[in-house]
NUTIDO-315236 format. One line per 4 residues: number of its first residue (from 1); their letters; for each residue x, y, z of C-alpha. Coordinates in steps of 0.2 Angstrom, whole numbers, plus 5000, padded with zeros to 4 digits. Layout:
BEGIN
NUM = A = X/Y/Z ~ ...;
# end
This chain:
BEGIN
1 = XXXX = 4956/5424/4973 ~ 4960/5433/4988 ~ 4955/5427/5005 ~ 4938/5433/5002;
5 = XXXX = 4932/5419/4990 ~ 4935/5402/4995 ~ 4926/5389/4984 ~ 4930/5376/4973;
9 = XXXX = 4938/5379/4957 ~ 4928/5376/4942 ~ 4938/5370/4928 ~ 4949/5382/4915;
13 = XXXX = 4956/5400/4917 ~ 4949/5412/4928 ~ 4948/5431/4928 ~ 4946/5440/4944;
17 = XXXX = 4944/5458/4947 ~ 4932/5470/4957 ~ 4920/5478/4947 ~ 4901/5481/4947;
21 = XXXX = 4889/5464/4949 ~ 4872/5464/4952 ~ 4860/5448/4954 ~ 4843/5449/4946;
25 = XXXX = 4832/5435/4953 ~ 4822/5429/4940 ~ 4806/5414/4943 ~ 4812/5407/4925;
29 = XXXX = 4827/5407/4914 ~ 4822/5420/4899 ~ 4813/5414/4884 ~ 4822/5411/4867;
33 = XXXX = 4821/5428/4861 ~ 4825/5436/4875 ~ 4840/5422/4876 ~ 4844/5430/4857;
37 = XXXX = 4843/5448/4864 ~ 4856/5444/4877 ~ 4867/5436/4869 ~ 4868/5450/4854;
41 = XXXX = 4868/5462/4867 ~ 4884/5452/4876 ~ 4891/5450/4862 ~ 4891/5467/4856;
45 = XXXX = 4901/5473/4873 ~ 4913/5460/4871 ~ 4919/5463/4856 ~ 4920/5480/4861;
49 = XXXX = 4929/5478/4876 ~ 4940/5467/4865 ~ 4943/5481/4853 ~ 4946/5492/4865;
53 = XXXX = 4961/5481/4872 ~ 4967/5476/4852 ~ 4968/5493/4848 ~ 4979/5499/4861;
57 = XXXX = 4992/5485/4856 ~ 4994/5491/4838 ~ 5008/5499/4835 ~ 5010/5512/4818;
61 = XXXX = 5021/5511/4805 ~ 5024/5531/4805 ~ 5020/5539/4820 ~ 5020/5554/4811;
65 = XXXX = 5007/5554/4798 ~ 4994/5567/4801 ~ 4978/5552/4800 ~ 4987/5541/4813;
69 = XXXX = 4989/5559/4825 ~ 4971/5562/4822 ~ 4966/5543/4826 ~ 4976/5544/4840;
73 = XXXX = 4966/5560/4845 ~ 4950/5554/4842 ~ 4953/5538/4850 ~ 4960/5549/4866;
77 = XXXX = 4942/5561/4867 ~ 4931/5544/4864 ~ 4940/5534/4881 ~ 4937/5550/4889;
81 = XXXX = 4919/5553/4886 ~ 4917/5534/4890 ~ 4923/5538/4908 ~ 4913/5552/4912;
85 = XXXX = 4897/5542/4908 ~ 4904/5526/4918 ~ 4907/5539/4932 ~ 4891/5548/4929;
89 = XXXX = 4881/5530/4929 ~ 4892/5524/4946 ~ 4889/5542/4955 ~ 4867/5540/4951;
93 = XXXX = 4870/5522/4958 ~ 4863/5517/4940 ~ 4878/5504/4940 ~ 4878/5489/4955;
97 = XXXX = 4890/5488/4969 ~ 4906/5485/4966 ~ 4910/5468/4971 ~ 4927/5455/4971;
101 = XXXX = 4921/5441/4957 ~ 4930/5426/4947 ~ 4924/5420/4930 ~ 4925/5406/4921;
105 = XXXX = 4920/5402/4905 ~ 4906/5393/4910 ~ 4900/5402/4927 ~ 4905/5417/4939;
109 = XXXX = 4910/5415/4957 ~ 4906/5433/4968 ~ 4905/5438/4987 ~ 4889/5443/4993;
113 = XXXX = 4886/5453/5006 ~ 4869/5457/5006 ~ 4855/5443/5006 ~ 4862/5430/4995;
117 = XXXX = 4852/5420/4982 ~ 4847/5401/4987 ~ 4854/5386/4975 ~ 4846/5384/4962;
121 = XXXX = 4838/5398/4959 ~ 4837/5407/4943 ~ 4844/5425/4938 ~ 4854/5437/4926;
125 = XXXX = 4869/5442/4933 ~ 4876/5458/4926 ~ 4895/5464/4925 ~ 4904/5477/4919;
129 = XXXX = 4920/5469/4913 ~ 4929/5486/4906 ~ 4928/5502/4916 ~ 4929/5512/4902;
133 = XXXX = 4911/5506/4895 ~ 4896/5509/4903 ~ 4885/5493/4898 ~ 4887/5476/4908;
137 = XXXX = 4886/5457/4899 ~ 4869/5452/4905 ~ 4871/5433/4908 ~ 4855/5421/4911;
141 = XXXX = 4863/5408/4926 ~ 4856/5397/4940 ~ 4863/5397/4956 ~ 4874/5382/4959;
145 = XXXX = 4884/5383/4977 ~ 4882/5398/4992 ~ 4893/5396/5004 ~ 4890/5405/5020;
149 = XXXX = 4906/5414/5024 ~ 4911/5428/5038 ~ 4903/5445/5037 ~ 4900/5439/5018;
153 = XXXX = 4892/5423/5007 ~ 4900/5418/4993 ~ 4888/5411/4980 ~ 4894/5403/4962;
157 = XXXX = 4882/5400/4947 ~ 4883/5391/4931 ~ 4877/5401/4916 ~ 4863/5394/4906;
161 = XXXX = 4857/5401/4888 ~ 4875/5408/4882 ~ 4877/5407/4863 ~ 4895/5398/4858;
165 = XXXX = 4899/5414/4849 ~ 4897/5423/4867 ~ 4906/5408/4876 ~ 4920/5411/4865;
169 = XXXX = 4921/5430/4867 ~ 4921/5427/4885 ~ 4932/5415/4885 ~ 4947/5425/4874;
173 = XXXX = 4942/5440/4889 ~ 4948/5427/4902 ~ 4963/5423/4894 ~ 4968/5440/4890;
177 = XXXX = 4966/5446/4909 ~ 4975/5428/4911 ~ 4989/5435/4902 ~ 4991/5452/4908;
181 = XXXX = 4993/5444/4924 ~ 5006/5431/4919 ~ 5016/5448/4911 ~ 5015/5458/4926;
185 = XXXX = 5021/5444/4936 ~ 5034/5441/4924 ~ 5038/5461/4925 ~ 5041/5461/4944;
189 = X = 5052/5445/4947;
# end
């Protein structure tokens, strides 16, 4: 990442960005079935987000057939109705600070400016991974590393309770930001 976040890498592809993340301390990991709500919950936003991504990639046989036109209008009034409630959440500070974060499939690096948690402390850290939906992954993780830093801590945790089926989901969202990146850089040499 930038200069702000300066820790040790964790292993695998990485996904940074700047986006809302929020720390909710919590004095145990959740139970099973709120472990199962989460996950479901997860899951359900990232296969939306991913959606959202696969569907822009498609390309139409016949851009000219009236159902593709009306998709395509649809598709267009729906992305727009999901910005103006992310920007109505972000303006009622329903949504947490923005804040400059890398993710790995098996835990989240941020910088903290605030009062950072201690290791080993328990929590669900929240993340809105797509700007165009209003609802974050909610993921159960204990605190592994703070690091004090300048004028900012940088804290890392390991996430605890995912189901495989949402370590995979999150794992194809890394690579796809993975990618993008290696395009762009591609693009501009």
């Amino acid at each position: 990442m930038s200069d702000t976040i300066r820790m040790m890498a964790l292993s695998g592809l990485a996904y940074e960005d700047f986006a809302p993340l929020g720390w909710r301390a919590l004095s145990a990991l959740p139970d099973k079935e709120e472990l199962l709500r989460l996950n479901a919950e997860n899951a359900q936003v990232l296969q939306a987000d991913s959606s959202l991504e696969e569907h822009r990639r498609v390309e139409p046989r016949d851009e000219s057939e009236p159902l593709f036109q009306e998709l395509q209008r649809l598709e267009f009034k729906l992305d727009v109705v999901l910005r103006v409630m992310s920007n109505l959440l972000e303006r009622q500070d329903a949504m947490p600070e923005r804040r400059k974060f890398r993710i790995y499939a098996q835990g989240l690096e941020w910088a903290e400016t605030a009062q950072a948690p201690k290791p080993g402390a328990l929590g669900v850290v929240s993340l809105y991974v797509n700007r165009s939906l209003p609802f974050p992954i909610q993921l159960p993780a204990e605190v592994s590393v703070v690091t004090p830093g300048t004028g900012e801590t940088n804290v890392r945790i390991a996430f605890r309770g995912l189901s495989s089926h949402v370590g995979d989901l999150l794992e194809k969202l890394i690579f796809r930001h993975h990618r993008r990146l290696v395009a762009e850089a591609r693009q501009h040499r």
